[in-house]
N, C-alpha and C positions, 0 to 999 in steps of 0.2 A: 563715541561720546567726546564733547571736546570741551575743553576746557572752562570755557565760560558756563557752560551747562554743569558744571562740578562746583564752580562756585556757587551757584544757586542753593545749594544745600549744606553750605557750611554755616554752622550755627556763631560765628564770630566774623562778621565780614572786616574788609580792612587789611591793615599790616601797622604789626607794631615794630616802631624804629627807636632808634637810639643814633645821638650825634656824633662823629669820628672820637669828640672829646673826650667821651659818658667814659668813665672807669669802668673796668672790668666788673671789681666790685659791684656798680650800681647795674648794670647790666645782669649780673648774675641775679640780684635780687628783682628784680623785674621778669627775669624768666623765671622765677618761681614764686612770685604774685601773680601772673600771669596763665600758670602752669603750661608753658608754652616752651619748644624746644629750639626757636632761633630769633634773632631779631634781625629786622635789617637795618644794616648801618646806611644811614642818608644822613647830608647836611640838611637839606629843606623837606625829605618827609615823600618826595616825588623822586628825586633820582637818587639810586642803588649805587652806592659806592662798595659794598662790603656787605657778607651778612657773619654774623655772630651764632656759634650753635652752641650747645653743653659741650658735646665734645670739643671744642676749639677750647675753651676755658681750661677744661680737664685735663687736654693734651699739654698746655701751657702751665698748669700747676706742676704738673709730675714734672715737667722739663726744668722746670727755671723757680718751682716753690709761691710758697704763698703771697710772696712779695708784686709777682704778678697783677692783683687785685688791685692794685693802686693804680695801674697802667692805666690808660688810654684805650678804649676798644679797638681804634686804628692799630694800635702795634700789634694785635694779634687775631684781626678779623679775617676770612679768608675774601679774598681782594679779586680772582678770577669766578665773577659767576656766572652761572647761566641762566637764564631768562626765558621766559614761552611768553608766548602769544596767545589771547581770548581765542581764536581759531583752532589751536593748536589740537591735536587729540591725545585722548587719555594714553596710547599706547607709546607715542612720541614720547611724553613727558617721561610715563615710567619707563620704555630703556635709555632714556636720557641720563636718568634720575640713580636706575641701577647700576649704569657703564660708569658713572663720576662717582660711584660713591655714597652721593650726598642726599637730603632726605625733604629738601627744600628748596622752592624755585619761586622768583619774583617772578609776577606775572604782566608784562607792558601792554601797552596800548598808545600807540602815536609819541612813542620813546619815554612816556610815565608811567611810573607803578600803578598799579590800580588794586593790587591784590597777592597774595601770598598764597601758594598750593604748595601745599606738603603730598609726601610719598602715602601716609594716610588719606588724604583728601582721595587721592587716584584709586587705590587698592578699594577702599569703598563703593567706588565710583565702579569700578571694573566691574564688583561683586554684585552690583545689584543692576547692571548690563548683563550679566551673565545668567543671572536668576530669571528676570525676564526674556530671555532668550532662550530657556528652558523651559519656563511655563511655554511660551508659544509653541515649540515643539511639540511638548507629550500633546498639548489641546492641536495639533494638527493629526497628531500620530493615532488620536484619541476620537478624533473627529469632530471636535466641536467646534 
């Protein structure tokens, strides 16, 4: 399965960004209007400079305190990320996804965002490649 085919069935198409400037604060509160677990930091909405997750917020409160929240989401967005491609396959993404870490990946097209897949989005996606590929089995095994 690949990628573009996983988007087709995410019930929120898009990506939600926030600008380098956005406070932590305002940022925090958006991912929980949102109930959503990252945002990606763009100036113009198309290209990925950063993305923002709970944990990065979290990591940065215990370290340095509540004071944090006033910051700038550039001071503490993670700034190396990786990226797929609508081509790309479900299996690429998640050990991409499991070797970083991380639980979120912008997804490009001709060097612009077009879309955000999470670690959920694939595992889904995996689970019900798998299921169909067990019906077909037992109905081969079964003879019909």
């Amino acid at each position: 399965m690949q990628v573009h085919q996983i988007l087709k069935s995410k019930l929120v198409p898009g990506v939600a960004t926030v600008t380098p400037a956005t406070t932590v604060s305002q940022a925090a509160a958006e991912l929980a209007a949102r109930r959503i677990g990252s945002l990606v930091v763009s100036p113009d909405g198309t290209e990925a400079t950063g993305i923002l997750s709970e944990r990065d917020i979290v990591r940065e409160i215990g370290r340095r305190g509540a004071s944090v929240l006033s910051e700038p989401v550039s001071a503490i967005m993670t700034c190396e990320i990786q990226t797929c491609e609508l081509e790309d396959t479900a299996d690429e993404v998640l050990s991409r996804m499991t070797e970083g870490r991380f639980r979120h990946m912008p997804v490009v097209e001709k060097g612009r965002m077009v879309a955000l897949i999470s670690i959920g989005d694939v595992v889904k996606a995996r689970l019900s490649e798998l299921s169909m590929e067990k019906d077909a089995l037992e109905g081969m095994i079964m003879g019909f």
